[in-house]
KEFI-854168 format. One record per residue: residue number from 1; x, y, z of N, C-alpha, C in turn. Coordinates in steps of 0.02 Angstrom, whole numbers, always signed. Atoms other than C-alpha are relative to their C-alpha. Example, Ala and Ser with C-alpha at 12.3 -4.5 7.8 and 13.67 -1.06 7.14 Angstrom:
<nodes>
   num      n.X      n.Y      n.Z     ca.X     ca.Y     ca.Z      c.X      c.Y      c.Z
     1      +45      -59       +0     +615     -225     +390      +45      +60       +0
     2      -42      -59       -3     +684      -53     +357      -39      +55      +37
</nodes>
This chain:
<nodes>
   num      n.X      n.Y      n.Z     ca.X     ca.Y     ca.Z      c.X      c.Y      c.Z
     1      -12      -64      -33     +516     +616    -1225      +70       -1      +31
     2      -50      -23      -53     +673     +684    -1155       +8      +12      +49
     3      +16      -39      -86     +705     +683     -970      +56       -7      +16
     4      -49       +3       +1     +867     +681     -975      +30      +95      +58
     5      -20      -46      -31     +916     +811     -832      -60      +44      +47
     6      +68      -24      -20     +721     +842     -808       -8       +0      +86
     7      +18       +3      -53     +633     +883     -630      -64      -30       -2
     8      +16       +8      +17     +513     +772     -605      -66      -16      +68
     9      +48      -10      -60     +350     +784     -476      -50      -43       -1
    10      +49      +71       -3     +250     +631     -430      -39      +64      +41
    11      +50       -4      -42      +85     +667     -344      -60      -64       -9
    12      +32      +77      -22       +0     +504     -271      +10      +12      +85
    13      +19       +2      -82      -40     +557      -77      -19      -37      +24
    14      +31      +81      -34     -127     +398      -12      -29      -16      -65
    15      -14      +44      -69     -183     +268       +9      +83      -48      -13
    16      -62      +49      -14      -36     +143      +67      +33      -49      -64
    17       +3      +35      +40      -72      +31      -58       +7      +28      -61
    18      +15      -48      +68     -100     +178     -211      +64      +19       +8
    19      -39      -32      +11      +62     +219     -173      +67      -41      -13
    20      -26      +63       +6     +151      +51     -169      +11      -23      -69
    21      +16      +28      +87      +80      +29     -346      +56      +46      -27
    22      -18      -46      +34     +161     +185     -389      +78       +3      -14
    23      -91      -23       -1     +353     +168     -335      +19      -40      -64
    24      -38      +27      +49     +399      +51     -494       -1      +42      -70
    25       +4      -33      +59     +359     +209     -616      +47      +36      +29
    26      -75      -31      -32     +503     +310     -508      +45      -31       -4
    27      -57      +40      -13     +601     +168     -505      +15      +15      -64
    28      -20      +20      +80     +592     +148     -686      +17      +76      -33
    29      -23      -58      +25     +613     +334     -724      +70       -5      +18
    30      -69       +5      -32     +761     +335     -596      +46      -40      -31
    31      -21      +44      +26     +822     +185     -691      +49      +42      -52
    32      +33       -2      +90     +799     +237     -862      +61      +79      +13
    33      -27      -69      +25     +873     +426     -840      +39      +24     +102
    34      -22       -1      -59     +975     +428     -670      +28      +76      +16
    35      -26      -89      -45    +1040     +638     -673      -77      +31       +5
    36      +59      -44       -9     +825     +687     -675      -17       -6      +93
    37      +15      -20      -72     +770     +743     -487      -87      -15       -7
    38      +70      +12       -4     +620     +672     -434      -31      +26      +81
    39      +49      -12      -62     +493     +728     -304      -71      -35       -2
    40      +70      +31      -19     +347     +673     -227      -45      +36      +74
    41      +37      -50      -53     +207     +760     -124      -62      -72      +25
    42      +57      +50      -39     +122     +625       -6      -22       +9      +64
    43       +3      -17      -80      +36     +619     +159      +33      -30      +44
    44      -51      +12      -56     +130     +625     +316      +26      -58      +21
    45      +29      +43      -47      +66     +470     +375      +57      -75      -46
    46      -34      +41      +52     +171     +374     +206      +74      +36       +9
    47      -45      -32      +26     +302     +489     +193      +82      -60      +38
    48      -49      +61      -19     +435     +366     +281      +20      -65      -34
    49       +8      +74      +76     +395     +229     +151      +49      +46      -37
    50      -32      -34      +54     +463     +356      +32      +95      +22      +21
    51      -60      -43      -30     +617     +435     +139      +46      -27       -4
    52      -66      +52       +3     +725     +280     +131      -18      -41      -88
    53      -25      +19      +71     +708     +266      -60      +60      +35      -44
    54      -24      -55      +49     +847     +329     -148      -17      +33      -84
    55      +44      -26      +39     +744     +346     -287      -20      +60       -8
    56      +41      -58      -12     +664     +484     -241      +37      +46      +19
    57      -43      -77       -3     +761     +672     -211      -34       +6      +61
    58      +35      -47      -70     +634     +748     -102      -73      -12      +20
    59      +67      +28      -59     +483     +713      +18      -46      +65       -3
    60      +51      -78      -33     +338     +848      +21      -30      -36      +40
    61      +68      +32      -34     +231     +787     +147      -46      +29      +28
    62      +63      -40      -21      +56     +841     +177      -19      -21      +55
    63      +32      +25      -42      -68     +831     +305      -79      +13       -6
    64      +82       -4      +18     -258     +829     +233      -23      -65      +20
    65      +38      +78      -30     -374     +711     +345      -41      -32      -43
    66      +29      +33      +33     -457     +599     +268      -75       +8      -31
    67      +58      -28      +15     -653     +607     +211      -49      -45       +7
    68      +25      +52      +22     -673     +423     +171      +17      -63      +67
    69      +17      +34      -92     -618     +349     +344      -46       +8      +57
    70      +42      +20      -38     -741     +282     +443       -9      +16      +77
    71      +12      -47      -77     -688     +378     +608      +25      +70      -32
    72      -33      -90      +11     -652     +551     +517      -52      +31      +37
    73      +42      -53      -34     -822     +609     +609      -32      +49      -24
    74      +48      -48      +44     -955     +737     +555      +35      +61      -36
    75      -23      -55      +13     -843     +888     +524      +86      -28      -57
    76      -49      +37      +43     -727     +774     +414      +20      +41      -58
    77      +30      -56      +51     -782     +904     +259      +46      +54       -2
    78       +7      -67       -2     -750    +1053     +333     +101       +0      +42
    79      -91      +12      -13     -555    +1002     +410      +34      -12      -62
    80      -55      +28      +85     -499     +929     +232       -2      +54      -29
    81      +12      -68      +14     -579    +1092     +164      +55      +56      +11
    82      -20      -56       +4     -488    +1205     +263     +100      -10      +10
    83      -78      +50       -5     -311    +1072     +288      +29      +12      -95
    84       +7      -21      +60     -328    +1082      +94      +17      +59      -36
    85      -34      -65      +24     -304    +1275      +69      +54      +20      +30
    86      -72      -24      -40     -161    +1290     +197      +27      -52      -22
    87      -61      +59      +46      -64    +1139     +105       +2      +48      -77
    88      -11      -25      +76     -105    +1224      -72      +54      +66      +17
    89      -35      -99       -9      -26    +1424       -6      +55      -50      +38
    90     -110       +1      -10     +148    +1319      +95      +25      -40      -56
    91      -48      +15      +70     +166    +1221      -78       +7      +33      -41
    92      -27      -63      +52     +152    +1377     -157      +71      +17       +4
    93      -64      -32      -32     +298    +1454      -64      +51      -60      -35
    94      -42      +35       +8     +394    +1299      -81      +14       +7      -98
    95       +3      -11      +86     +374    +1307     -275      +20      +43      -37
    96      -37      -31      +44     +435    +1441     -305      +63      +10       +0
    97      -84      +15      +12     +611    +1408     -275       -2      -53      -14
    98       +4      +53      +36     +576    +1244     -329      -25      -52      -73
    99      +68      +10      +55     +507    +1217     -494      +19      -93      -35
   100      -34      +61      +54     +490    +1050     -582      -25      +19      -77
   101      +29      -28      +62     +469    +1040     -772      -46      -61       -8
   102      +41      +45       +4     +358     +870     -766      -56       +3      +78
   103      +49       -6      -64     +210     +858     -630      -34      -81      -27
   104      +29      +65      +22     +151     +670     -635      -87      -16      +34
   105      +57      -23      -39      -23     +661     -581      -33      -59       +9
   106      +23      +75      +17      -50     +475     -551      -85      +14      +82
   107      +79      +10      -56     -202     +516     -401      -50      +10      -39
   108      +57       -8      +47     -318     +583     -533      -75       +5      +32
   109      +65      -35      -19     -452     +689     -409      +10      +46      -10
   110       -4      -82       -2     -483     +851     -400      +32      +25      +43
   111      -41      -36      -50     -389     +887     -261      +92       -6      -17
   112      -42       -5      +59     -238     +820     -350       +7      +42      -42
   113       -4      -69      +70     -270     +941     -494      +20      +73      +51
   114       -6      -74      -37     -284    +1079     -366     +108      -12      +28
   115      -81      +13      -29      -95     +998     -289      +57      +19      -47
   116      -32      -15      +52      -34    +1001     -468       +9      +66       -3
   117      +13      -80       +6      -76    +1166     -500      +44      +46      +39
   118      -49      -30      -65      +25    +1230     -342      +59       -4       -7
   119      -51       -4      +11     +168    +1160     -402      +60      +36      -46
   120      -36      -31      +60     +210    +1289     -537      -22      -23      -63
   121      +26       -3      +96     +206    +1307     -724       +6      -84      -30
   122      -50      +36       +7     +292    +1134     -744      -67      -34      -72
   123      +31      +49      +44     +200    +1010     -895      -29      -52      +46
   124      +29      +30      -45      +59     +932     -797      -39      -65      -25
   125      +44      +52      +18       +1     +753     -839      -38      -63      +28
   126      +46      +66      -40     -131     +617     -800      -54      -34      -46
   127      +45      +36      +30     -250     +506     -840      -57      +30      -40
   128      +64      -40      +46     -400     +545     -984      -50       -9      +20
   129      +56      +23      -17     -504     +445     -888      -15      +19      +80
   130      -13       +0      -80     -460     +521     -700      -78      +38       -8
   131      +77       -9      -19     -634     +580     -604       +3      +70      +26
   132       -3      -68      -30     -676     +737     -527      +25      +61      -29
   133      -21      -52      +18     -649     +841     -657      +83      +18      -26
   134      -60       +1      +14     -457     +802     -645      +40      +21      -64
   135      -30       -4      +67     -424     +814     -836       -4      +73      -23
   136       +1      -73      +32     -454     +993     -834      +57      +34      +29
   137      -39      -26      -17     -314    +1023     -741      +62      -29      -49
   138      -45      +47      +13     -204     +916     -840      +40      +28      -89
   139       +5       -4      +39      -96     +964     -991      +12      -34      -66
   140      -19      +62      +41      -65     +809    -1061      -36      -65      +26
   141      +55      +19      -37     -191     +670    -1053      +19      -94      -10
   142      -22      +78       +7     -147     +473    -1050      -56      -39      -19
   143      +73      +34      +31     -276     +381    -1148       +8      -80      +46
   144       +2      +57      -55     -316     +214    -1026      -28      -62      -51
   145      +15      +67      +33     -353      +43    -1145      -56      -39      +53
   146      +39      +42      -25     -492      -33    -1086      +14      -78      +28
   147       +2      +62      -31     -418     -200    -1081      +66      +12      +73
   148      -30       -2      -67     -314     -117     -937      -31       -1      +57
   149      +29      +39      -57     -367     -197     -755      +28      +24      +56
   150      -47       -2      -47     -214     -199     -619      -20      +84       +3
   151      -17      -65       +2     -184      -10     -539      +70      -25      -27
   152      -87       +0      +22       +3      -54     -575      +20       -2      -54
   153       +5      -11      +71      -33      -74     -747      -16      +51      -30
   154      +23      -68      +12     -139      +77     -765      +55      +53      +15
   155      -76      -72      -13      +27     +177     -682      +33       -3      -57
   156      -57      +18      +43     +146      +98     -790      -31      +30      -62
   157      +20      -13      +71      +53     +185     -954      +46      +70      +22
   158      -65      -59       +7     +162     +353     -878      +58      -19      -12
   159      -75      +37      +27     +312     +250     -913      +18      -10      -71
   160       +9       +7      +72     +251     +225    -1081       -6      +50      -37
   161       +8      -62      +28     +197     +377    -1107      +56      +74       -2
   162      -63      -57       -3     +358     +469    -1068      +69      -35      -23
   163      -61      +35      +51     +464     +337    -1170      +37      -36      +56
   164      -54      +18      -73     +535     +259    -1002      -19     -100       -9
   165       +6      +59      -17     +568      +76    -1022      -18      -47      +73
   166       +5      +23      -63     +495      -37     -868      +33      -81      -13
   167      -19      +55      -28     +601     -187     -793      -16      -40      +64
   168      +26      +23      -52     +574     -333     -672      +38      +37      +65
   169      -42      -38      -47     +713     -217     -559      -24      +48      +43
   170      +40      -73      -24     +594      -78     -544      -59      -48      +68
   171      +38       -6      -50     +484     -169     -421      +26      -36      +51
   172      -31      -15      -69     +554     -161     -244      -22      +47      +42
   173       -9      -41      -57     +539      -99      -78      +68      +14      +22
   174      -78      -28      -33     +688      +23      -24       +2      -18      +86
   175      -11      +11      -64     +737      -54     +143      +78      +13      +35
   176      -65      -31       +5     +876      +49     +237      +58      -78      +86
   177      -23      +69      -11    +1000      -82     +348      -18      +39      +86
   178       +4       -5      -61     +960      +27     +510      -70       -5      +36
   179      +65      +64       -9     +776      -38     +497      -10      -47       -2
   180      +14      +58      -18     +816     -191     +462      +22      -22      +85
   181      -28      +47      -94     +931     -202     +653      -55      +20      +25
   182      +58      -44      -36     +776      -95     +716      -41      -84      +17
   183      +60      +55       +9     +670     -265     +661      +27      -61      +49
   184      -45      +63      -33     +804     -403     +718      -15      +31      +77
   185      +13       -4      -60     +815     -302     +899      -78       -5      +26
   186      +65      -11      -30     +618     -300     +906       -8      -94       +3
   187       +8      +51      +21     +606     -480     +843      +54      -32      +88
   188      -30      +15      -50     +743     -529     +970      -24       +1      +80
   189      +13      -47      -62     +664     -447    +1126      -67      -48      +16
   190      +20      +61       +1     +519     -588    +1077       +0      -64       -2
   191      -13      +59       -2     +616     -725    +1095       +3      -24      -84
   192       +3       +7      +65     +609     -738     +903      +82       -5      -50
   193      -92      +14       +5     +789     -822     +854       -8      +21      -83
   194      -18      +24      +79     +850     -791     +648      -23      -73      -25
   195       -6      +57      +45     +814     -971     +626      -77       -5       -6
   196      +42      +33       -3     +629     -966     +665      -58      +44      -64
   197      +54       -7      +74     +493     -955     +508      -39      +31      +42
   198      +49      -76       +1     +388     -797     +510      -53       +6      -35
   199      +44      -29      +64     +223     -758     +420      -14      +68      +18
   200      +56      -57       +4     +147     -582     +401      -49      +16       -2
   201      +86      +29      +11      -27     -574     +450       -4      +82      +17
   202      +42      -39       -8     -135     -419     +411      -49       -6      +17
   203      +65      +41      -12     -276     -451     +498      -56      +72      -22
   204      +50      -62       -5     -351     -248     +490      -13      +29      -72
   205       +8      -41      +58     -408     -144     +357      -50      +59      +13
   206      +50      -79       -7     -507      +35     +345      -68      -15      -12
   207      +50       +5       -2     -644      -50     +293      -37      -64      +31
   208      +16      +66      -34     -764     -156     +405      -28      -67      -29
   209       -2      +38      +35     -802     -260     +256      +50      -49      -41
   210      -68      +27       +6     -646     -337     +241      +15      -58      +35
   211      -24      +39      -67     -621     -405     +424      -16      -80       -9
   212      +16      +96       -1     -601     -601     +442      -39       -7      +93
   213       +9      +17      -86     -674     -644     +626      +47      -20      +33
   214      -55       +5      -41     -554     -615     +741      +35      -93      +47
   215       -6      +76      -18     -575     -806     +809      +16      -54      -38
   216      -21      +39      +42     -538     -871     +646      +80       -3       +5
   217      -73      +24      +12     -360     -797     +656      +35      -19      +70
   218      -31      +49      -83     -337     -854     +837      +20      -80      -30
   219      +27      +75      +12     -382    -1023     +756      +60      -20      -47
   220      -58       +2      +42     -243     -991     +613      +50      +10      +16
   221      -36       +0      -32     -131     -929     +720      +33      -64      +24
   222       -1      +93      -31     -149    -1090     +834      +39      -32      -41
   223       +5      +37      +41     -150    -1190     +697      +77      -18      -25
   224      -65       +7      +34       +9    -1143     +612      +85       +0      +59
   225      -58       +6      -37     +102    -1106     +773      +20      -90       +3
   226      -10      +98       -5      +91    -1320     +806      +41      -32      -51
   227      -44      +22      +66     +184    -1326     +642      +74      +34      -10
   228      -60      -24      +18     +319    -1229     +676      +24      +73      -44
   229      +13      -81      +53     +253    -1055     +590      -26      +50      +39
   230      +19      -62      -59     +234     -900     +697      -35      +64      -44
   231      +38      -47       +8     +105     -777     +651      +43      +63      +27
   232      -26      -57      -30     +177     -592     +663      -46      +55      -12
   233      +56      -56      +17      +25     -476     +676      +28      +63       +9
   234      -33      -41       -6      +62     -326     +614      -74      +64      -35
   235      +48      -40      -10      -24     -154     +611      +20      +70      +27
   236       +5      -61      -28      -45      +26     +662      +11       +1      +83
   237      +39      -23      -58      -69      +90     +835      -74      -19      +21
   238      +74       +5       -2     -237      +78     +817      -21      -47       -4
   239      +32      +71      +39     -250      -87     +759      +30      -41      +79
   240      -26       +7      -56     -146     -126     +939      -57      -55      +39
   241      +26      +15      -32     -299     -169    +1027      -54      -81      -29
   242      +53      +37       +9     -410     -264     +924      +59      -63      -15
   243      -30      +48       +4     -253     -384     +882       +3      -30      +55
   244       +6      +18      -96     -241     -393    +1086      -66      -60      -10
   245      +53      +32      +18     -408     -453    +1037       +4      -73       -1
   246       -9      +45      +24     -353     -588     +942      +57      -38      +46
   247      -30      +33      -33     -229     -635    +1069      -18      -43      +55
   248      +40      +15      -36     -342     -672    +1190      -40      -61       -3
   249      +16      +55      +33     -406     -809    +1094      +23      -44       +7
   250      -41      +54      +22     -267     -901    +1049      +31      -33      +75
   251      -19      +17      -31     -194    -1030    +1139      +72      +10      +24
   252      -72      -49       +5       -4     -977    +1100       -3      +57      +16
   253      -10      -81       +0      +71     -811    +1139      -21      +28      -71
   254       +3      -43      +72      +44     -689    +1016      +42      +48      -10
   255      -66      -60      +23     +172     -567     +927      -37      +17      -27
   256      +29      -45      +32      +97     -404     +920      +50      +25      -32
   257      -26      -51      +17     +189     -300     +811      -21      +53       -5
   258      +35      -73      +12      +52     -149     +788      +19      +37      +39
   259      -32      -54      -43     +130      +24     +839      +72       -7      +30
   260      -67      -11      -46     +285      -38     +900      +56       +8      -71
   261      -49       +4      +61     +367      -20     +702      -41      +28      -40
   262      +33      -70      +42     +334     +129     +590       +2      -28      -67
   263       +5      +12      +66     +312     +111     +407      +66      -24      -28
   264      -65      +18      +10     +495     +114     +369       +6      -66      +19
   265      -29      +83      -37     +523      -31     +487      -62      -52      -25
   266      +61      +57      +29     +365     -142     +423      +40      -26      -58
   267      -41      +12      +86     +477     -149     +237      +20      -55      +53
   268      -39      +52      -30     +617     -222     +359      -37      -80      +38
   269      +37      +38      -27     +475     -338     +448      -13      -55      -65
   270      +14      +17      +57     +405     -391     +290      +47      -59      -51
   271      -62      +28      +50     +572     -449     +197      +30      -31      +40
   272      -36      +52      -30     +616     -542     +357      -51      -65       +3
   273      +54      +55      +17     +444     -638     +333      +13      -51      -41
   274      +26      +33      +59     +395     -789     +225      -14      +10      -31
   275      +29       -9      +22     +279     -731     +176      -48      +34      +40
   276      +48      -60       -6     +106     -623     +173      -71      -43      +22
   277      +59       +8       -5      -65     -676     +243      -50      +29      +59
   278      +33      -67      -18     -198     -545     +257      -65      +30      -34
   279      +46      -21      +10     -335     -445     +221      +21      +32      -71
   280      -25      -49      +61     -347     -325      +43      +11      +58      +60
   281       -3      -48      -39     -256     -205     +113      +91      +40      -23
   282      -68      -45      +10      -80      -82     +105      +58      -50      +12
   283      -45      +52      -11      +35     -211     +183      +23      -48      -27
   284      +19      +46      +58      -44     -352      +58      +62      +25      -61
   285      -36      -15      +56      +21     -248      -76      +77      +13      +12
   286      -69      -36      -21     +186     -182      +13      +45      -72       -9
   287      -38      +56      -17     +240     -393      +35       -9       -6      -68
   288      -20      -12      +70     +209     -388     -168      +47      +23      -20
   289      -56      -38      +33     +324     -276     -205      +58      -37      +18
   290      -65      +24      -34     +461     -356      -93       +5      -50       -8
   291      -18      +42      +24     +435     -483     -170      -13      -82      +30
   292      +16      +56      -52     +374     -620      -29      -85      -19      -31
   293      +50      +21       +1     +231     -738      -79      -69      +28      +24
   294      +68       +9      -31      +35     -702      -47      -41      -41       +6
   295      +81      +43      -16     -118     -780      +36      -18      +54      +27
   296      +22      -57      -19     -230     -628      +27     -108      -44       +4
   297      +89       +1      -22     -440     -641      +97      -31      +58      -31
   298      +28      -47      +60     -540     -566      -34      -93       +2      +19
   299      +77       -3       +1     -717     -515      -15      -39      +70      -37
   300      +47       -9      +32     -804     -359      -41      +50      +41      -72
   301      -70      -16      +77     -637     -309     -190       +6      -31      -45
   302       +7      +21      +54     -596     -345     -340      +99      -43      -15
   303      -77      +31      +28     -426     -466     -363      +38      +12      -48
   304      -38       -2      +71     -393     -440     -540      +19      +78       -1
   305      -27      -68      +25     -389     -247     -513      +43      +18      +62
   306      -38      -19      -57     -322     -233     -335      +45      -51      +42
   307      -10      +64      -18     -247     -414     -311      +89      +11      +15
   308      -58      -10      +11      -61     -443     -255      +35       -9      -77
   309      -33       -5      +60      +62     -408     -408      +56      -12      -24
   310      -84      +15      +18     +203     -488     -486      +41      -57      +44
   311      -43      +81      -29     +212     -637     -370      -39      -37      +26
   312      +32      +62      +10     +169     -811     -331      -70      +23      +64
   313      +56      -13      -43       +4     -804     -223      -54      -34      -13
   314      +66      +23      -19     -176     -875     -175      -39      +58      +18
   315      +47      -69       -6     -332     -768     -169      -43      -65      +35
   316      +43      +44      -43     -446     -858      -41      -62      +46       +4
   317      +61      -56      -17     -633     -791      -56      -67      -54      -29
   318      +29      +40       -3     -809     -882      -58      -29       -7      -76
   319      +27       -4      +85     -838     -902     -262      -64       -2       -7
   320      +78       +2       +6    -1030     -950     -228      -15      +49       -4
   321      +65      -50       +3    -1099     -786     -210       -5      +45      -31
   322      -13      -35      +48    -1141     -672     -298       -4      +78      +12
   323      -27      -68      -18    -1116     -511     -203      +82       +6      +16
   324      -82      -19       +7     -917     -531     -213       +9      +83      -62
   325      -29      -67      +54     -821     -374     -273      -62      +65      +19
   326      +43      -50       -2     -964     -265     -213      +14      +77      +27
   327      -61      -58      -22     -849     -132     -137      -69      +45      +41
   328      +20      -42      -82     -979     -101       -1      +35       +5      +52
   329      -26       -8      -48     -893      -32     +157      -28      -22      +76
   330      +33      +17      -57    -1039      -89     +269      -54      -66      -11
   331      +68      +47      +13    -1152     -235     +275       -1      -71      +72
   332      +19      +39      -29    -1253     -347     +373      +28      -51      +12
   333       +2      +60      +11    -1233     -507     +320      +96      -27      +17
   334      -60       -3       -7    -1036     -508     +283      +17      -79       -5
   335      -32      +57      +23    -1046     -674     +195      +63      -31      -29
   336      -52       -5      +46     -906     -652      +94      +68      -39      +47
   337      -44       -3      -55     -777     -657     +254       -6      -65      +49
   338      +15      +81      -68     -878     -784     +366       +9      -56      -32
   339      -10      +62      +26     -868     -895     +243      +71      -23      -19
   340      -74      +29      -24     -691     -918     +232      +29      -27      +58
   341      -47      +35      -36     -615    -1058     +311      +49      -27      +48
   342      -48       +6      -11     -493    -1078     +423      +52      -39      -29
   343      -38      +69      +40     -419    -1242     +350      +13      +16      -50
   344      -22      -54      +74     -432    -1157     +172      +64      +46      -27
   345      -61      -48      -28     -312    -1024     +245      +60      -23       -5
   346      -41      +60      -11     -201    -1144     +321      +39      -30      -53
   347      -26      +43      +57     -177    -1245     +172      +28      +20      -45
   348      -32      -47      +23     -134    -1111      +78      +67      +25      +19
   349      -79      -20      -59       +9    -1041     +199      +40      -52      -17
   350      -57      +53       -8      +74    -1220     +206      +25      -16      -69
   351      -16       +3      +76      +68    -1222       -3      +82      +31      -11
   352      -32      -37      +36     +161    -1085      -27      +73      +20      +39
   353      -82      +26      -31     +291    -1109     +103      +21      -77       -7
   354      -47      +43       -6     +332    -1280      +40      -25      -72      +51
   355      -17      +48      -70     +254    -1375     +189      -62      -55      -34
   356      +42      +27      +43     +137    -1448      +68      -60      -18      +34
   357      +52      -12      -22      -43    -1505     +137      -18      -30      +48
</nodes>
């Protein structure tokens, strides 16, 4: 296909991680055909990830709450519902002085199709296999190979499918240099010199089937501080407290980072790290891209389809049982999690930085 001058409209609104996967098919367009204008329509809450890519032309950013988070609350429905038709009528407006001639449709719900749709006449394509009906909006349909697994693999078939060669170049995080001083002055302000070794610890995730016990990473924390490796918990606002949590524990100080560094500035956090060790989660995948080692805690997910991508890493998760991968969001038992290790952890971290066992 020719895109040689083309306009070209991503839609991939969340999550963190779904969208992480997504930047190396922009890259590689951007690459591949550098005078086409690309856009992208994501929620608010990402849109900063995106803003410091030059990749990317232009930012739509939405604001439809969620449905599938665990504090959206009873009336969760009936806000996305009506957040949903006042996003479709101001991307109208916007659209029509804006038209693209490609619409990329890598979310593949129905509410997507409805996003597409808003954007004008443009050639709308997606997956053959997307859910919700999606393929009826679609006018071009990407047949999916079964022996495809990874999401990042599953993207990369629009790369293929629009003739766009992919390179190891294309996967990166855009980090701009006035996030990285943002990081150094925050880092600094903790006593935290340039010379001293950093890990990245996600400890949170959206779902409560995920969580490691907060006393484990006190314990890892500990553990690695005695060695000369400083835990940098990092996180939302929200996540603020329950890391407090975890501070409380430990015998060392603790470096919160949650809330005090926006999405933008996490890239810069990230790429001043070691490395990554964390929950399945947005961040997991974000220290992929950038290219920094993983040690990710795997339980009720699936590694091979949602696992870090494209670099060296450990998947730590209890192989005995046989409810792994169950992609329940709630459960009792929560074997999966308790049974991981501390020492396991540990040993891992010290692998893959070198410090051997």
């Amino acid at each position: 296909m020719n895109l040689a001058g083309k306009k070209i409209l991503v839609i991939k609104p969340s999550s963190l991680g779904d969208i992480v996967h997504t930047l190396p098919v922009v890259h590689a367009l951007r690459r591949s055909h550098p005078d086409c204008r690309i856009g992208w329509i994501v929620q608010q809450g990402f849109a900063g990830l995106l803003e410091q890519d030059r990749s990317i032309d232009r930012v739509y950013p939405i604001d439809i709450p969620s449905t599938s988070d665990p504090r959206a609350g009873r009336l969760a429905y009936l806000r996305a519902f009506t957040a949903t038709v006042a996003t479709l009528r101001a991307l109208r407006r916007i659209f029509r002085q804006e038209r693209y001639d490609l619409i990329l449709d890598l979310h593949a719900s129905f509410r997507s199709g409805l996003l597409g749709m808003a954007a004008g006449r443009g050639q709308r394509i997606g997956f053959a296999d997307a859910r919700e009906g999606n393929t009826l909006f679609q006018n071009q349909r990407i047949p999916v190979p079964e022996e495809t697994v990874h999401a990042v693999d599953k993207n990369l078939l629009f790369c293929r499918h629009l003739g766009c060669a992919v390179a190891g170049e294309d996967f990166f995080l855009a980090c701009d240099e006035g996030q990285q001083a943002r990081v150094e002055r925050f880092l600094a302000d903790q006593d935290i010199g340039a010379d001293d070794l950093l890990v990245y610890a996600g400890p949170t995730a959206r779902w409560q089937t995920k969580f490691w016990p907060a006393r484990r990473w006190a314990q890892l924390a500990d553990t690695l501080a005695g060695e000369g490796v400083r835990l940098v918990f990092a996180g939302s606002n929200a996540d603020r407290e329950y890391i407090a949590s975890v501070g409380a524990m430990m015998r060392t100080p603790v470096l919160n980072a949650a809330g005090r560094l926006d999405l933008a500035a996490a890239v810069a956090l990230i790429r001043r790290c070691a490395l990554y060790v964390g929950l399945d989660t947005g961040p997991m995948h974000m220290a992929a891209m950038a290219g920094r080692p993983v040690v990710a805690l795997f339980g009720p997910t699936h590694p091979e389809r949602v696992g870090p991508y494209g670099v060296v890493h450990r998947i730590i998760r209890v192989e005995t049982l046989d409810c792994l991968a169950c992609r329940r969001r709630q459960c009792a038992g929560m074997q999966c999690m308790e049974g991981i290790r501390v020492e396991e952890v540990a040993a891992a971290v010290r692998e893959l930085l070198g410090h051997g066992s």
